[in-house]
C-alpha positions in Angstrom: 112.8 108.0 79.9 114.3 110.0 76.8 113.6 107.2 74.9 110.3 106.6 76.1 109.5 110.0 75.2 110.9 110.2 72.0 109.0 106.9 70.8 105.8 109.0 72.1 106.2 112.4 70.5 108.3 111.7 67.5 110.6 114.2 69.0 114.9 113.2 68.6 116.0 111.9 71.7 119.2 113.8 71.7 116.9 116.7 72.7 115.3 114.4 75.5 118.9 113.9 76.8 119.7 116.7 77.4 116.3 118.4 78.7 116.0 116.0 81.2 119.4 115.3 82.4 120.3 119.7 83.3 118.4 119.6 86.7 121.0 116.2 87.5 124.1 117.8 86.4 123.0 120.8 88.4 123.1 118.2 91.7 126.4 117.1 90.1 127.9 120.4 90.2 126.8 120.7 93.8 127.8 118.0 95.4 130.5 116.6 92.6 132.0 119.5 91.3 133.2 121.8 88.2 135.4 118.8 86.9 132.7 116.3 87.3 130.0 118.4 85.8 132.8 119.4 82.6 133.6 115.8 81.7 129.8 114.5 82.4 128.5 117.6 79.7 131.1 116.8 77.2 130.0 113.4 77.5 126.4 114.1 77.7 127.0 116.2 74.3 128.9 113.3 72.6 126.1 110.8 73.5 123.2 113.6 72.0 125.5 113.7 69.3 126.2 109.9 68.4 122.3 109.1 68.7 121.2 112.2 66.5 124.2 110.6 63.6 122.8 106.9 64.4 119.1 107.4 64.6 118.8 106.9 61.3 121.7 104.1 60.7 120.0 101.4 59.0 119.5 97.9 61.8 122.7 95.6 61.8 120.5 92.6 63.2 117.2 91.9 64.3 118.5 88.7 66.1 117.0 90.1 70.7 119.9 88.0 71.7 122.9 89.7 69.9 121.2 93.2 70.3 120.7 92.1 74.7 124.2 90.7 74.8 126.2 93.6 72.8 123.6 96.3 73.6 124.6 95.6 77.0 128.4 95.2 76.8 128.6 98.6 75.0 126.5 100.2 77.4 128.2 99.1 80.3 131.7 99.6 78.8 130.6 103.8 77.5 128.8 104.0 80.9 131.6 102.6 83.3 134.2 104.1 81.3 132.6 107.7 81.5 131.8 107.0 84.9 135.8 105.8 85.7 137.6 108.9 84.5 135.4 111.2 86.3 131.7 111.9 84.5 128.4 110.8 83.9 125.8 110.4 80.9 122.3 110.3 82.8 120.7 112.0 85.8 120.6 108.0 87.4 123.8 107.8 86.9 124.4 110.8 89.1 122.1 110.1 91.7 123.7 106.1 91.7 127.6 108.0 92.3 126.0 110.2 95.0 124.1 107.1 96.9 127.2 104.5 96.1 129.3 106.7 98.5 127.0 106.4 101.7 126.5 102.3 100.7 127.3 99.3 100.1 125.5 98.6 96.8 127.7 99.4 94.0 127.0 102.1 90.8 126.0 99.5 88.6 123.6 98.3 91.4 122.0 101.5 91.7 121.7 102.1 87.8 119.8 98.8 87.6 117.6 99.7 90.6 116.0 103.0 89.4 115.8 102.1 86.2 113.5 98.9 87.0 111.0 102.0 88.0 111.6 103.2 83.6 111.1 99.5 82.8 107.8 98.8 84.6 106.3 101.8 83.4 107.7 101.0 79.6 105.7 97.9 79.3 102.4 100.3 78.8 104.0 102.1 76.1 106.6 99.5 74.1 104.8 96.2 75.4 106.0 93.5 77.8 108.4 91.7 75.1 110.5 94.9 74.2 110.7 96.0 78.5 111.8 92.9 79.0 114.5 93.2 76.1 115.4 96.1 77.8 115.9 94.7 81.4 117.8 91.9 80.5 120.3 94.5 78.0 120.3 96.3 81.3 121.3 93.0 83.4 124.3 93.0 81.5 125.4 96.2 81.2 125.2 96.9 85.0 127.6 94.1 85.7 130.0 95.3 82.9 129.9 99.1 84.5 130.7 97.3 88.0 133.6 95.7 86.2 134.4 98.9 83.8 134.9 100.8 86.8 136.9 98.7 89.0 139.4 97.2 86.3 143.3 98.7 87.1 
């Protein structure tokens, strides 16, 4: 959605980030607790951070198949990785830890599942070719969280 936004308004999409993630980490807090909500705002700030720095890093390949099959492994390895050791980067993310406990679907699952909701409605503003992009990097990434998180 930060994304989504940003591409409309011109805006960063640090500031996106972190707008729309505080009423999540509020639930985090709640239900998660103080430790949860520490490591998942550090995170959150390092994320804000790292795009505002590579925003305008100059494109290392226009090549959809490298950007869907690396795009996704970092993903999943920053997302499962944050996720393993205790925090969070995105208000799905929260919601996916709170609803993994009370099923049988795992985070990764969950991740993929609300954001096919962002993906649908990003074909009216970024086209059917780059959602689609999008859902595939996402494909991957939610099986490398899955895997991120339950490597020993």
């Amino acid at each position: 959605i930060s994304i989504l936004l940003s591409h409309i308004t011109n805006q960063e999409i640090g500031l996106y980030l972190l707008l729309l993630n505080t009423p999540f980490f509020l639930i985090a807090y709640s239900f998660l607790g103080r430790r949860f909500l520490m490591l998942s705002l550090f995170a959150i700030l390092v994320l804000s951070y790292g795009t505002h720095l590579l925003e305008n890093f100059p494109v290392i390949t226009h090549n959809p198949f490298l950007v869907i099959i690396f795009g996704g492994i970092s993903l999943g390895l920053g997302v499962g990785i944050t996720i393993r050791y205790g925090g969070c980067l995105d208000g799905t993310e929260v919601l996916a830890i709170l609803f993994s406990k009370r099923s049988t679907f795992s985070i990764g699952q969950f991740i993929l599942f609300f954001n096919l909701f962002i993906f649908v409605f990003s074909i009216t503003i970024l086209g059917l070719t780059e959602a689609i992009y999008s859902l595939a990097t996402y494909l991957i990434a939610f099986k490398t969280i899955d895997i991120t998180i339950q490597a020993h």
